[in-house]
C-alpha positions as CSV (number, residue, x, y, z in Angstrom):
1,X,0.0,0.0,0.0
2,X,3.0,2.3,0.7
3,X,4.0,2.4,-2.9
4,X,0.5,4.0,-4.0
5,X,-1.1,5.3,-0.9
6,X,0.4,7.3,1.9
7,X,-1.4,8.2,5.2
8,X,-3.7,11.0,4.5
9,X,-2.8,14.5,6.4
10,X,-5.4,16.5,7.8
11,X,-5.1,19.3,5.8
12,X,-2.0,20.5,3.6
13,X,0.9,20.5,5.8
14,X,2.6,22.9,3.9
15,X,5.9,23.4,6.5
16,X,7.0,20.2,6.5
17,X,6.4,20.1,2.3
18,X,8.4,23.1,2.2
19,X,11.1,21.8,4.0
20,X,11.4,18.6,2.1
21,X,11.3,20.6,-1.3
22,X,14.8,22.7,-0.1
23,X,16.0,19.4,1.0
24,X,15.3,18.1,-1.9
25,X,16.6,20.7,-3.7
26,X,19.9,21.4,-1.4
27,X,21.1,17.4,-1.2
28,X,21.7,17.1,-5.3
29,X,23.6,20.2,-5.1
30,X,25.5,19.4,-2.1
31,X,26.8,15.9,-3.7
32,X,27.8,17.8,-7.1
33,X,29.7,20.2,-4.7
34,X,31.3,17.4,-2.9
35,X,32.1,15.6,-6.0
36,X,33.7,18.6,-7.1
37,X,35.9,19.1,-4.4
38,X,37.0,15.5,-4.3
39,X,38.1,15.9,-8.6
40,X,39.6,19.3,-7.6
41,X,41.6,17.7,-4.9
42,X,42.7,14.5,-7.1
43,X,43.0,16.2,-10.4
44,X,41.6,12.9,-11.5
45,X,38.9,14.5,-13.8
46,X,37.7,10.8,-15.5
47,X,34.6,12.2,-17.5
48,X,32.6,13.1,-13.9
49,X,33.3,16.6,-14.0
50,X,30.6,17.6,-16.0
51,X,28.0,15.6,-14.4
52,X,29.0,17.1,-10.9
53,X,28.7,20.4,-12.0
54,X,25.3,19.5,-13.4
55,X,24.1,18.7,-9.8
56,X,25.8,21.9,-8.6
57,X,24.0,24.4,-10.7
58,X,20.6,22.1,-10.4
59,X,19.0,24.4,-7.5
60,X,17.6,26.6,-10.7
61,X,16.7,24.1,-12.7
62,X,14.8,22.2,-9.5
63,X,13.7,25.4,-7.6
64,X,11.6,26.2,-10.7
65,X,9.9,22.8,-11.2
66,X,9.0,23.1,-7.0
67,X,7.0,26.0,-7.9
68,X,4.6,23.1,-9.5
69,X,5.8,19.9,-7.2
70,X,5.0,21.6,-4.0
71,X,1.3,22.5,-4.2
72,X,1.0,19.2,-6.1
73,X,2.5,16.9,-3.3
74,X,0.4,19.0,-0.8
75,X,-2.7,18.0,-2.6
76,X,-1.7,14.3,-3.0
77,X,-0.5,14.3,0.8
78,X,-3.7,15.2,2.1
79,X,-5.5,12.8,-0.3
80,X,-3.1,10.1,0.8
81,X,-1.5,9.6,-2.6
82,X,1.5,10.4,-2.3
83,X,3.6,7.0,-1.8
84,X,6.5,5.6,-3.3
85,X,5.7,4.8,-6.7
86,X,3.7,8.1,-7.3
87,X,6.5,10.5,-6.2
88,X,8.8,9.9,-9.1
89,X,5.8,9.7,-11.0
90,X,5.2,13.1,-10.2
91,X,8.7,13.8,-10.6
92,X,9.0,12.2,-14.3
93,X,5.8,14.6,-15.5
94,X,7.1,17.7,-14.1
95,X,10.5,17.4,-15.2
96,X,9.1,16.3,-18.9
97,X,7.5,19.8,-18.5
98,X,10.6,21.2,-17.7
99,X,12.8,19.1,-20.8
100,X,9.8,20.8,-23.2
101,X,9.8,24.1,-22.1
102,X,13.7,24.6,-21.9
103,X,15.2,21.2,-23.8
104,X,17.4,19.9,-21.0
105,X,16.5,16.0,-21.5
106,X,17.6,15.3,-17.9
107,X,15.1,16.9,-16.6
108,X,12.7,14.0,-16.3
109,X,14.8,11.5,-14.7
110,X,16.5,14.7,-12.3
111,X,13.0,15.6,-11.2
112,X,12.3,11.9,-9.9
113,X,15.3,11.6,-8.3
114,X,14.8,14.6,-6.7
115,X,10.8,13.8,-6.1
116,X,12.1,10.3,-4.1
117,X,14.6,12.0,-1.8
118,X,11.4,14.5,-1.4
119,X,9.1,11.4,-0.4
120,X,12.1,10.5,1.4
121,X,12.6,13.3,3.9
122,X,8.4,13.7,4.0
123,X,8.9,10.2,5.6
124,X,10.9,11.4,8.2
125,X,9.3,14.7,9.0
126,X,5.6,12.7,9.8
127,X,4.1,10.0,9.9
128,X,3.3,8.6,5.9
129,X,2.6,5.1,6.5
């Protein structure tokens, strides 16, 4: 049931969304910085340079696709639909919004990545079942 439904909230709880959207938002960019350092310090570059700095600069691709994720996972939270298989669900059809508005193909696999560590850290803020 987990993967479908979640535990309905009473009411949007907008805080705890919020702070799960900059998590969500902040981790990618945080490993891309870490990567970073770690190919600066080695000078072993090996192709992953370019992919780290991708997930550095992703806070303006992903802080523009929350504008729509947020007040959608709000309204599937409080419906109890927001489990495991429909957050990178959600994640896949906004960032395919976002790949055909501004062509960046990774968009859609980005945004559920980013929409599981969301569901992820929703998880731990309350009680989702």
């Amino acid at each position: 049931m987990a993967w479908l439904r979640s535990r309905p909230a009473d009411g949007i709880p907008w805080r705890h969304t919020l702070i799960a959207g900059l998590g969500a938002v902040l981790i990618p960019a945080l490993i891309g910085a870490a990567t970073m350092g770690v190919l600066r310090l080695s000078e072993a570059n090996g192709g992953l340079e370019s992919p780290a700095m991708m997930l550095v600069l992703s806070p303006f691709l992903t802080g523009a696709a929350m504008i729509l994720v947020v007040p959608l996972a709000g309204i599937l939270l409080r419906e109890g639909w927001f489990g495991w298989a429909i957050a990178p669900a959600l994640g896949l059809t906004v960032g395919w919004i976002m790949d055909l508005s501004i062509d960046y193909p990774a968009a859609a696999p980005f945004g559920a990545g980013v929409l599981v560590i969301m569901r992820a850290l929703l998880g731990r803020l309350r009680d989702l079942g």
